[in-house]
C-alpha positions in Angstrom: 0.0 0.0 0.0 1.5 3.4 -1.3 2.1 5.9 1.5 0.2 9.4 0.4 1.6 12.5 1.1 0.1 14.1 4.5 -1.4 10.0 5.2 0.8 9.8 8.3 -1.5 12.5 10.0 -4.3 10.0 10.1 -2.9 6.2 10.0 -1.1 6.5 13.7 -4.3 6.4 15.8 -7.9 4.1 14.9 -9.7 7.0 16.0 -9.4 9.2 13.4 -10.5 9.6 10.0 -8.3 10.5 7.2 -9.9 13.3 5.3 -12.0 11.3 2.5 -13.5 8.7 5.3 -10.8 5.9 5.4 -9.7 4.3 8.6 -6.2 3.5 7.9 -5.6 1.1 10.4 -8.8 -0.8 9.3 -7.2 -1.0 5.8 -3.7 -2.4 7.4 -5.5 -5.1 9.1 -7.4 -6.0 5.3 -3.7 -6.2 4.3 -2.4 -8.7 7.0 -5.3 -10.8 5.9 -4.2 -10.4 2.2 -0.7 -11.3 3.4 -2.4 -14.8 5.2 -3.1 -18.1 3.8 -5.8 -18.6 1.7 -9.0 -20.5 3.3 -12.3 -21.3 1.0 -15.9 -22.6 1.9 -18.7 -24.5 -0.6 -22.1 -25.0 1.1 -24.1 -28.4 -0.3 -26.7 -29.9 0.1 -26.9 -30.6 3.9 -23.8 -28.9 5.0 -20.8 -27.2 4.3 -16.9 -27.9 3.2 -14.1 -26.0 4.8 -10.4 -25.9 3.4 -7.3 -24.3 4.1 -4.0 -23.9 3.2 -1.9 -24.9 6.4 1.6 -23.6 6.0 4.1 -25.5 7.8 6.9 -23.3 8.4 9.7 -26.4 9.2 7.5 -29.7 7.5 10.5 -31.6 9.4 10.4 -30.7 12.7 7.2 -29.0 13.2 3.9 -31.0 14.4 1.5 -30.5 11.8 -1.2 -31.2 14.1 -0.4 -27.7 16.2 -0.9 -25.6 13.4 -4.9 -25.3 13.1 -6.4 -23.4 9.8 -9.8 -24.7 10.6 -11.9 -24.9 14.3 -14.9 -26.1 16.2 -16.7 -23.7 17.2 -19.8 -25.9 18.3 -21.3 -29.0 17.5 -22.6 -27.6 14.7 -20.6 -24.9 13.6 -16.6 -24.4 12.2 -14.3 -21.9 11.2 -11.8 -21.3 9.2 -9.2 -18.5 9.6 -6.7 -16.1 7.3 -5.0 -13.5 8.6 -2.8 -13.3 12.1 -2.9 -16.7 14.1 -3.2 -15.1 17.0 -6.0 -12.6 16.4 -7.9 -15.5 14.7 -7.0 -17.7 18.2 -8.6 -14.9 20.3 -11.6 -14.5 18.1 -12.1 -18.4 17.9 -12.5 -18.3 21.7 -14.8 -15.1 22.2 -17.0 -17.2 19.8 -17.0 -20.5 21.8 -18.1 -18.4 24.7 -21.0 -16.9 22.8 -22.3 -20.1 21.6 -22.0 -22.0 25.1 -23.6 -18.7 26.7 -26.3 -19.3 24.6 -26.9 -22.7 25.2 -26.9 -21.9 29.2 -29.3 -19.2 28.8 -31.7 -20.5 25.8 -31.4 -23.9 26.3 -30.8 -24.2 22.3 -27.5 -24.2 20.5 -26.8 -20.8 18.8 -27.8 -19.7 14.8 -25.1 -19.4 12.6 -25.9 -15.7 11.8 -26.3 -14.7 15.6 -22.8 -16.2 16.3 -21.3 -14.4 13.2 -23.0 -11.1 14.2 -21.6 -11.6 18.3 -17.9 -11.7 16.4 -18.1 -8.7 14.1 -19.5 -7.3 17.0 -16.4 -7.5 18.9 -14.4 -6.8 15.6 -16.1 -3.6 15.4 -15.5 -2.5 18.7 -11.7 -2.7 17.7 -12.1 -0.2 15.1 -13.5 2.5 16.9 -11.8 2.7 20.5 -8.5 4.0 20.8 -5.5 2.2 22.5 -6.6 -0.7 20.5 -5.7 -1.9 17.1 -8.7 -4.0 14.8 -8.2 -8.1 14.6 -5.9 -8.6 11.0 -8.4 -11.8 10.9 -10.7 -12.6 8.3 -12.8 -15.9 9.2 -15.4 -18.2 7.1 -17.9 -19.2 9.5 -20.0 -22.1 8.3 -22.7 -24.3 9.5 -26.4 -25.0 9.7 -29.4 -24.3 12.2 -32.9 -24.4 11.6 -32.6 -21.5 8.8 -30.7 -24.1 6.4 -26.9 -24.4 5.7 -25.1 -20.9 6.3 -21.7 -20.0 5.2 -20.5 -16.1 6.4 -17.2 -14.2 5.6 -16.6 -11.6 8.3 -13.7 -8.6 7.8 -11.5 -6.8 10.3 -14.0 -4.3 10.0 -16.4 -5.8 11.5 -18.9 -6.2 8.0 -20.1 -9.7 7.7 -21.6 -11.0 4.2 -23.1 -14.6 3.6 -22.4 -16.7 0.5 -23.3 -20.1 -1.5 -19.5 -20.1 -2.1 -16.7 -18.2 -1.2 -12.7 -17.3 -0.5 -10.3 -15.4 1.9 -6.5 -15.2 2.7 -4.1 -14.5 0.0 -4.7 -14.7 -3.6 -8.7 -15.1 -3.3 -9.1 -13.6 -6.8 -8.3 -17.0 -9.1 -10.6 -19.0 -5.9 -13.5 -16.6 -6.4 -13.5 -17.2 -10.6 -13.4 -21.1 -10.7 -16.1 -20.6 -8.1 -18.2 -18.6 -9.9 -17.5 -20.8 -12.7 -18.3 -24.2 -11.6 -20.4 -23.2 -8.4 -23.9 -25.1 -8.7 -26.7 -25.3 -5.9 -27.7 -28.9 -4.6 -24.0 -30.5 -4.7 -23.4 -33.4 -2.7 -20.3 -33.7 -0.5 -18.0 -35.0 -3.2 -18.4 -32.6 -5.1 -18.4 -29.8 -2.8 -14.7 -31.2 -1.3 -13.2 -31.8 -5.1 -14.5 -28.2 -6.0 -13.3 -26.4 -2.6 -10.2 -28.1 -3.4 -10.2 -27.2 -7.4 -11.0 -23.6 -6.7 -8.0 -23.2 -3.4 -5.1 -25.0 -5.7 -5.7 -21.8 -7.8 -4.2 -19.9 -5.2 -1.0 -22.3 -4.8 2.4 -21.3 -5.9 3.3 -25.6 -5.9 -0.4 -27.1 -7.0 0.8 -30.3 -6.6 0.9 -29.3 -2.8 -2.9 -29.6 -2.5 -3.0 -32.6 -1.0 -1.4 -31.3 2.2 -4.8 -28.7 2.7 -6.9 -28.5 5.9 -10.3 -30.1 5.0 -13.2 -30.1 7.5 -16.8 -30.5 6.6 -20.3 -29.4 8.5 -23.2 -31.6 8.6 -26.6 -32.1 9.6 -26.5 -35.2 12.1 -22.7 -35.4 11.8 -21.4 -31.7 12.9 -17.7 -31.1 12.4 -15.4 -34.0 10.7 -11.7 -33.4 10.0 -10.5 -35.4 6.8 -7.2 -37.1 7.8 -4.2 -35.9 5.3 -4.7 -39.6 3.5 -8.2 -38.7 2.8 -7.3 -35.4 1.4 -4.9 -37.0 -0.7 -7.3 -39.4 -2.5 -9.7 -36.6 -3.3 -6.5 -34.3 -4.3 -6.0 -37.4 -7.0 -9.5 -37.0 -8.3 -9.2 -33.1 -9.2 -9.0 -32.6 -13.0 -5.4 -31.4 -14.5 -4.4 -28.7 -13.2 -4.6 -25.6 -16.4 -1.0 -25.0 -18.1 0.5 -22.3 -17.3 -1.4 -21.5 -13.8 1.0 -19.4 -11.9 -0.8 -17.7 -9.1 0.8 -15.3 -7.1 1.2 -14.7 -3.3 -0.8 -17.6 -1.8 
């Protein structure tokens, strides 16, 4: 992000606005989540399919099981995360809260859209408050209640915005196309995995790495599953050939 001339005047402190209504800081935090791995989410036909690039900074020495892309957040709701691990750790856990402080006090598990709105809540209040700085998370919140299968993307800002079908992290842009390509209502859990899979090995500098992705899906009756790394792998061998000549950028 360029630096404008007179910009430092309004980018040290989240409390003020720069002269044409931009919150700097706000737009940093959009930038760390640019900067973060690239996560994606297909609703079907009675759930919804999570996946995530998990960067493993030392593959030889690190314990892959340590470095969570995607979490539970209920029985019947997950996450997945782009963006600062540790902003995305603290967010996970305001949101656990809010769905067992529901259960205690309604005696029903949480909707999907009540949880999402409790979390940009919180994101919001970190964008208008000074001493603080806004969460450089962006997370894909996905599930089902008695509204039908829900799948939100909520922003450092604090905006949230549901889709059939969508992408965050780093390089979303080639995600987003094959999605709007190939997206179609009423797919089954195959297809929702190989597509979800398709669409984030757009935004891989190695595609052949796609086998080593985060994959979790939602369910009605089943909640959260996590697909061991074999299972990955076998749908990862079902994905058409990848196009000639893909070179994404920044993933």
């Amino acid at each position: 992000m360029e630096m404008q001339p007179g910009q430092m005047a309004y980018d040290r402190a989240i409390t003020v606005f720069s002269p044409d209504g931009r919150l700097f800081q706000v737009e940093y935090a959009r930038e760390a989540v640019r900067r973060g791995a690239t996560t994606a989410g297909v609703v079907f036909d009675d759930g919804v399919v999570l996946v995530a690039d998990r960067r493993i900074p030392n593959p030889k020495l690190a314990e892959a099981s340590s470095l969570e892309k995607i979490h539970q957040i209920d029985e019947h709701i997950g996450c997945a995360t782009a963006g600062l691990v540790a902003d995305a750790r603290v967010l996970v856990d305001y949101a656990r809260l809010a769905g067992q402080i529901n259960r205690v006090t309604y005696s029903e598990p949480i909707s999907v859209e009540l949880l999402v709105r409790r979390i940009c809540d919180y994101k919001q209040q970190y964008t208008q408050f000074g001493g603080v700085r806004p969460f450089g998370t962006a997370l894909l919140v996905g599930g089902y209640d008695d509204t039908g299968i829900r799948l939100f993307e909520t922003e450092p800002s604090g905006s949230l915005t549901s889709f059939k079908a969508t992408s965050t992290g780093g390089n979303k842009g080639p995600v987003m196309e094959l999605f709007e390509q190939k997206y179609k209502p009423g797919m089954d859990v195959d297809q929702a995995i190989l597509l979800a899979l398709e669409g984030l090995r757009q935004s891989l500098e190695d595609p052949t790495n796609v086998g080593q992705v985060e994959v979790c899906t939602v369910r009605r009756g089943q909640g959260l599953r996590r697909y061991t790394p074999e299972e990955s792998q076998k749908y990862a061998a079902r994905l058409p050939p990848a196009p000639s000549g893909n070179r994404p950028g920044r993933s």
